[in-house]
Structures are given as C-alpha cells and as structure tokens.
N, CA, C and O atoms as a Tinker XYZ file with bonds, in Angstrom:
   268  protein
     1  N     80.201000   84.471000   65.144000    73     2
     2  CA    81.486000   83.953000   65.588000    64     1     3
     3  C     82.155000   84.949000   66.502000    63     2     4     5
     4  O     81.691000   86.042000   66.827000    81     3
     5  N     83.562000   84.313000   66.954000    73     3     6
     6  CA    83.814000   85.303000   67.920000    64     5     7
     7  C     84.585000   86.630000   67.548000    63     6     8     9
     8  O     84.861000   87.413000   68.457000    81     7
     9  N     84.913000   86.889000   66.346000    73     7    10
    10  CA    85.873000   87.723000   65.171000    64     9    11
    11  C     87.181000   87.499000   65.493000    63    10    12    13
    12  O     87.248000   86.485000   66.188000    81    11
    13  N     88.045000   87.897000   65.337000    73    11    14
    14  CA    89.465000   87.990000   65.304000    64    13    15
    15  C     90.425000   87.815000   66.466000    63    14    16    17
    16  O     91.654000   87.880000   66.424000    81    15
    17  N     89.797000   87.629000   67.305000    73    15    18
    18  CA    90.635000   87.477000   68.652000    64    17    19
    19  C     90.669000   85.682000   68.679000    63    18    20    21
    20  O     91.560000   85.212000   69.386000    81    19
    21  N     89.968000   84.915000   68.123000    73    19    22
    22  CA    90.185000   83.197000   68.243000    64    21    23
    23  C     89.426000   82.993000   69.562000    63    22    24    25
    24  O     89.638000   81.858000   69.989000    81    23
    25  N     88.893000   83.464000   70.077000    73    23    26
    26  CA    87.614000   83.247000   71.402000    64    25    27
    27  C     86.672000   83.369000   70.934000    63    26    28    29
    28  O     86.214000   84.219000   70.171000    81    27
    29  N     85.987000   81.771000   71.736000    73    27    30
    30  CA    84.992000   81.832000   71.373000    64    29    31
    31  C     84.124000   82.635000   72.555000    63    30    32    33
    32  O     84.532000   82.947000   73.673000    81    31
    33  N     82.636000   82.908000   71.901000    73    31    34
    34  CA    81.573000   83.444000   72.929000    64    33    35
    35  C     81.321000   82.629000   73.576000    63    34    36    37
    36  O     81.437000   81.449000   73.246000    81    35
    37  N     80.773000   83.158000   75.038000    73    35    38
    38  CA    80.534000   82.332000   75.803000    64    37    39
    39  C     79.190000   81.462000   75.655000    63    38    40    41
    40  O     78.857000   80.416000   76.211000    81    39
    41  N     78.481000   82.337000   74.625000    73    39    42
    42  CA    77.449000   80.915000   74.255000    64    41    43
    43  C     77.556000   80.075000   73.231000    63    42    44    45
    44  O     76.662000   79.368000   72.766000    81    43
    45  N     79.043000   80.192000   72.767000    73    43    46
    46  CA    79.217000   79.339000   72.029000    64    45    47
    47  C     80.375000   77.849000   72.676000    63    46    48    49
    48  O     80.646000   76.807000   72.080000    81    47
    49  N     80.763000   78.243000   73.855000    73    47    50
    50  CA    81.771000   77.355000   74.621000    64    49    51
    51  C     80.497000   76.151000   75.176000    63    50    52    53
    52  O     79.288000   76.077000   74.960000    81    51
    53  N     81.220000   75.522000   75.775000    73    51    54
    54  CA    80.722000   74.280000   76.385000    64    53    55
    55  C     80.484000   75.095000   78.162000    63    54    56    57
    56  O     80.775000   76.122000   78.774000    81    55
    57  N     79.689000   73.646000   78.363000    73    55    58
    58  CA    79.123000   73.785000   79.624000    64    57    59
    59  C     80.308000   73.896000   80.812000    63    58    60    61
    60  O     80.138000   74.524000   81.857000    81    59
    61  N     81.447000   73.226000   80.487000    73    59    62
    62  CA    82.651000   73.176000   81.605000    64    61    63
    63  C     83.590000   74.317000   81.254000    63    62    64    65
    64  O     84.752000   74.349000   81.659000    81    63
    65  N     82.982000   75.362000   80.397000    73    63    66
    66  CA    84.378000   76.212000   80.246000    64    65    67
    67  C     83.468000   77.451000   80.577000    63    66    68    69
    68  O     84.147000   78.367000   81.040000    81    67
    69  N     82.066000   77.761000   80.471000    73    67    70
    70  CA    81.349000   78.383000   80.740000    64    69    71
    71  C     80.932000   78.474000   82.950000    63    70    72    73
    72  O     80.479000   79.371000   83.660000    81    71
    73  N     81.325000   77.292000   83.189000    73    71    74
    74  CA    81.396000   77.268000   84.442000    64    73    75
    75  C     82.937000   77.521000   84.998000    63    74    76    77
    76  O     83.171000   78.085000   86.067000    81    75
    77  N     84.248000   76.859000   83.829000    73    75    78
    78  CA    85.172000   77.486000   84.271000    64    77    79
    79  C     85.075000   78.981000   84.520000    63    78    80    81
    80  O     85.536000   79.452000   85.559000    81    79
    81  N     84.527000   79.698000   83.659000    73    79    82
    82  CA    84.705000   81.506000   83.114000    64    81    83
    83  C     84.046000   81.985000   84.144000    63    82    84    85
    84  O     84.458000   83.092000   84.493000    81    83
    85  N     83.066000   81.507000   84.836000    73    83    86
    86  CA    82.460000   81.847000   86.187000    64    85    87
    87  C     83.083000   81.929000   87.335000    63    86    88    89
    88  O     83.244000   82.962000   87.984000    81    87
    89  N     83.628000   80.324000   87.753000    73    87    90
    90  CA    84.887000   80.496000   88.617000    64    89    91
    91  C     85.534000   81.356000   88.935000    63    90    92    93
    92  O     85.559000   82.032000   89.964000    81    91
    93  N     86.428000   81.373000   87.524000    73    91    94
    94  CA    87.650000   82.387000   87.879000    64    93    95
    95  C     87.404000   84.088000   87.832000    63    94    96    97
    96  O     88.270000   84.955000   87.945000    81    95
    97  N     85.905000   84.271000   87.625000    73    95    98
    98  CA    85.419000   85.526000   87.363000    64    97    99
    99  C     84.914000   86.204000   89.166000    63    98   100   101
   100  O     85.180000   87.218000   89.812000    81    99
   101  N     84.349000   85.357000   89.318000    73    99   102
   102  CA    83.843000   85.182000   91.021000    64   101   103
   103  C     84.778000   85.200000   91.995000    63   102   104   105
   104  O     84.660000   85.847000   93.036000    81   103
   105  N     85.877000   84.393000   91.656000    73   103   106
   106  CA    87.276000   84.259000   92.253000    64   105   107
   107  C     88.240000   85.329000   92.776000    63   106   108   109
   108  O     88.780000   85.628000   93.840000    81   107
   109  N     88.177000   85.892000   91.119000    73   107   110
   110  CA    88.761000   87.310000   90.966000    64   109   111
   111  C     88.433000   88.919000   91.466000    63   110   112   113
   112  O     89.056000   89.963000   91.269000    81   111
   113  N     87.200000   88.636000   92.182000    73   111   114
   114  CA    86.658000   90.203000   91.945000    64   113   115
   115  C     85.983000   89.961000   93.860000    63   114   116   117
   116  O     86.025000   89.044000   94.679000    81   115
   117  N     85.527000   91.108000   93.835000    73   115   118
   118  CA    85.100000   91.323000   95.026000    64   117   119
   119  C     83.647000   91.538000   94.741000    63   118   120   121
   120  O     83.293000   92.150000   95.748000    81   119
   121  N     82.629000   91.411000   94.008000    73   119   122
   122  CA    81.283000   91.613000   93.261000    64   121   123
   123  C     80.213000   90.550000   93.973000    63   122   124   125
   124  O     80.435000   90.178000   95.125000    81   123
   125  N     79.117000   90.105000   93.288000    73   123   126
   126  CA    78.058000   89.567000   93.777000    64   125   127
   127  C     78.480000   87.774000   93.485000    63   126   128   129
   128  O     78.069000   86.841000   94.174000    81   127
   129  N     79.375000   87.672000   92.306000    73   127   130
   130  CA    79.342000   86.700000   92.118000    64   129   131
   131  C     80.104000   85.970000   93.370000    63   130   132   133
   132  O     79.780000   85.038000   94.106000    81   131
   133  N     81.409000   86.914000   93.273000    73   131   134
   134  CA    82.239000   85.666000   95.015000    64   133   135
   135  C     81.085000   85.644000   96.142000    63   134   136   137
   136  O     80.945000   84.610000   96.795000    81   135
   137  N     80.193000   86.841000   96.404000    73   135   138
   138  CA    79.577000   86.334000   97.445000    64   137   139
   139  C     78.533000   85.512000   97.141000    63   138   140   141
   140  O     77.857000   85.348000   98.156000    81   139
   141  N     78.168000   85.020000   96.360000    73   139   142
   142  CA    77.516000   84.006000   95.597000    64   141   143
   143  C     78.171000   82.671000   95.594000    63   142   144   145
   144  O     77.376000   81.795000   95.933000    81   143
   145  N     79.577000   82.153000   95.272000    73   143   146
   146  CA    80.166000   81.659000   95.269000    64   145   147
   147  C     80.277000   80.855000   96.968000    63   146   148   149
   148  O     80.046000   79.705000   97.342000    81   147
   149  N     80.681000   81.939000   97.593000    73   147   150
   150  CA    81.387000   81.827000   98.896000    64   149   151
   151  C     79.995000   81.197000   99.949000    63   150   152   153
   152  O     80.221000   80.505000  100.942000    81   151
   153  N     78.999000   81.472000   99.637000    73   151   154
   154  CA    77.548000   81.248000   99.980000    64   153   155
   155  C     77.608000   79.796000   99.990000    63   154   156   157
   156  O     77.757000   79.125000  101.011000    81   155
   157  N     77.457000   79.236000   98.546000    73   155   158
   158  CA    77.147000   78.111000   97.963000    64   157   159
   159  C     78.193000   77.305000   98.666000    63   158   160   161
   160  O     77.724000   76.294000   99.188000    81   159
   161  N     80.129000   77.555000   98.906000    73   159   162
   162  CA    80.742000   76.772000   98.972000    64   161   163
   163  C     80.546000   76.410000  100.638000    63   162   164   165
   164  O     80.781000   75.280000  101.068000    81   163
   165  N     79.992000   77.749000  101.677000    73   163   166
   166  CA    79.629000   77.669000  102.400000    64   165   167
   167  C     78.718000   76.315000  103.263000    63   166   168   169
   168  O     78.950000   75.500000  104.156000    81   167
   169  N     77.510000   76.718000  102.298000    73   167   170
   170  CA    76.035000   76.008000  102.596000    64   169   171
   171  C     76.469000   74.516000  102.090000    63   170   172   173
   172  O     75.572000   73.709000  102.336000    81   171
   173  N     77.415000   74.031000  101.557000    73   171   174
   174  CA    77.720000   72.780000  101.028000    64   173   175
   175  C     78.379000   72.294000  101.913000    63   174   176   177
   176  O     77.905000   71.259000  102.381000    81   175
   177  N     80.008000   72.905000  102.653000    73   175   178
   178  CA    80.005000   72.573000  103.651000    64   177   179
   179  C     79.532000   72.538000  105.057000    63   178   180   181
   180  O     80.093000   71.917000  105.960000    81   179
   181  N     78.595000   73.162000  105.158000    73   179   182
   182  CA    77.717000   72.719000  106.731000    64   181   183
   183  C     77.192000   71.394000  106.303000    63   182   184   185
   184  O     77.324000   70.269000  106.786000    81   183
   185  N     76.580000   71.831000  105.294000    73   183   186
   186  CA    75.267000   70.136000  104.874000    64   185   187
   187  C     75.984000   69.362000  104.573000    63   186   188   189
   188  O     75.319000   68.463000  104.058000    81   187
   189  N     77.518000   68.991000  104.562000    73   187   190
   190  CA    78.040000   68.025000  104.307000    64   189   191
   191  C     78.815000   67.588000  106.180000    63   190   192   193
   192  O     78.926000   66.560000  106.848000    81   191
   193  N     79.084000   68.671000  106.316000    73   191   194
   194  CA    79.400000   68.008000  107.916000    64   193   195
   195  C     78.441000   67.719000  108.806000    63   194   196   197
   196  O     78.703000   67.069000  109.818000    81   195
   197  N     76.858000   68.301000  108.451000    73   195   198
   198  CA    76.101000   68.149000  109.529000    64   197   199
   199  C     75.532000   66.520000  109.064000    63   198   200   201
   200  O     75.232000   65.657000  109.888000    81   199
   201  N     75.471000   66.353000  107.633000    73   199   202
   202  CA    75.248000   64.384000  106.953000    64   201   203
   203  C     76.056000   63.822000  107.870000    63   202   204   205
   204  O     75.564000   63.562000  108.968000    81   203
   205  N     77.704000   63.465000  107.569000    73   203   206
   206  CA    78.309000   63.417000  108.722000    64   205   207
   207  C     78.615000   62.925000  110.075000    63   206   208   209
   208  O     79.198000   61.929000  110.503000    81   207
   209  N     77.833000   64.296000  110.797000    73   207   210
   210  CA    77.617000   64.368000  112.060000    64   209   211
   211  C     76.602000   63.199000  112.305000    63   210   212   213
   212  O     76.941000   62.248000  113.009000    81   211
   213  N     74.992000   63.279000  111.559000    73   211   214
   214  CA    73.838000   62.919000  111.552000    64   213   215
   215  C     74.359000   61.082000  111.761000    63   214   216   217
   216  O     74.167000   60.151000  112.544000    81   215
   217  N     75.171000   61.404000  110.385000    73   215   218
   218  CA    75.384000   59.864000  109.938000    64   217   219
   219  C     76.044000   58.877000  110.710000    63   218   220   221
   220  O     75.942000   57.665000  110.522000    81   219
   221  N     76.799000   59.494000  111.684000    73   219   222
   222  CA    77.923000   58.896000  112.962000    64   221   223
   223  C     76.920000   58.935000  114.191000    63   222   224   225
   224  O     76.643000   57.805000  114.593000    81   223
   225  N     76.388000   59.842000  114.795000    73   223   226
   226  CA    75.274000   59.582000  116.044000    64   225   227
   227  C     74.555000   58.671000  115.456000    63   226   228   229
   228  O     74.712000   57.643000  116.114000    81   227
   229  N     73.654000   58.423000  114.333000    73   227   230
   230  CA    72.855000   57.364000  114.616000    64   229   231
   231  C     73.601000   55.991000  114.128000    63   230   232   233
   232  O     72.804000   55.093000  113.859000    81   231
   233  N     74.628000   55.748000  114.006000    73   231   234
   234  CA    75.401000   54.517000  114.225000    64   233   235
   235  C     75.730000   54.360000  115.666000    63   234   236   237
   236  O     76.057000   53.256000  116.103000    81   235
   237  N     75.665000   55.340000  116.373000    73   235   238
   238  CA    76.155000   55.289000  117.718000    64   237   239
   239  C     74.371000   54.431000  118.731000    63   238   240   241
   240  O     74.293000   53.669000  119.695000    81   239
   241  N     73.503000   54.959000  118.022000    73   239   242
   242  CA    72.253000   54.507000  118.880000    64   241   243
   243  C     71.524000   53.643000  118.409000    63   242   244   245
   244  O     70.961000   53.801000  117.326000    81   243
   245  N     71.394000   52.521000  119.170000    73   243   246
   246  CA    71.148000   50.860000  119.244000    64   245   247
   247  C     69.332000   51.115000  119.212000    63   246   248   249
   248  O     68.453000   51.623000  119.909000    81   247
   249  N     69.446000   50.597000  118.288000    73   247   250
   250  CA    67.878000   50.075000  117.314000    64   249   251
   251  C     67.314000   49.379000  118.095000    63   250   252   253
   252  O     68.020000   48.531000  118.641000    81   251
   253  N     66.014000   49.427000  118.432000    73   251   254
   254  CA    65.113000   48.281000  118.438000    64   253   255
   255  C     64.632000   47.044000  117.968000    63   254   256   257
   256  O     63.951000   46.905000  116.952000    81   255
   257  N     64.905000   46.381000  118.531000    73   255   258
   258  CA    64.612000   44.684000  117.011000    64   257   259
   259  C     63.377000   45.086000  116.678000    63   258   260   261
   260  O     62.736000   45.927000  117.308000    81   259
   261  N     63.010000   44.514000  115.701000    73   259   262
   262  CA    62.022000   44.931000  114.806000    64   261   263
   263  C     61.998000   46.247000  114.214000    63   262   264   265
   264  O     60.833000   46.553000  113.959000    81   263
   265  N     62.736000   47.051000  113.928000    73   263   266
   266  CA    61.999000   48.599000  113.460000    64   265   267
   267  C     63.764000   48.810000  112.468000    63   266   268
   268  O     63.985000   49.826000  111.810000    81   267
C-alpha cells in the first residue's frame, strides 16, 4: 500500500491518472520527458495537417470515370 500519506502508488492508480502523473511531470520540468512530450505533440500535428492538406487537394482533382 501506499503508507500514510493516502497516495496511492503509481502501480496501483489507474491508467488515466498514471498518464495524468506523466503529463504534468513532463510539463513541469525541463528533462527527457517534455522533450518526449513536445516530439509526440509535434509529430501529431504535422500528420494531422499534412491528412488535411492530402485530404483537400485530392477533392480538388477530378477522377476519371471508371477508377
């Protein structure tokens, strides 16, 4: 258990409080985790603007019948 402080361990928390404790740990510090963090939030937004991008040009270019 976690003794006397009323916290629990972190392998004893759930999956959303264990990713909260990451967050705000990454958040907080200047360490491997924010640049870890900052990476990921990074690489999510390119690949979400370049879908996007992708997804609007080829609405823009007229198909061939049949294909």
């Amino acid at each position: 258990m976690a003794g006397s402080t009323g916290q629990a361990e972190p392998w004893e928390a759930g999956r959303f409080a264990r990713i909260t404790q990451w967050w705000s740990r990454a958040l907080g510090s200047d360490g491997y985790e924010r640049h870890t963090a900052l990476l990921i939030g990074k690489s999510t937004l390119a690949a979400t603007l370049a879908w996007v991008i992708a997804a609007n040009l080829s609405a823009l270019v007229p198909r061939k019948p049949g294909s």
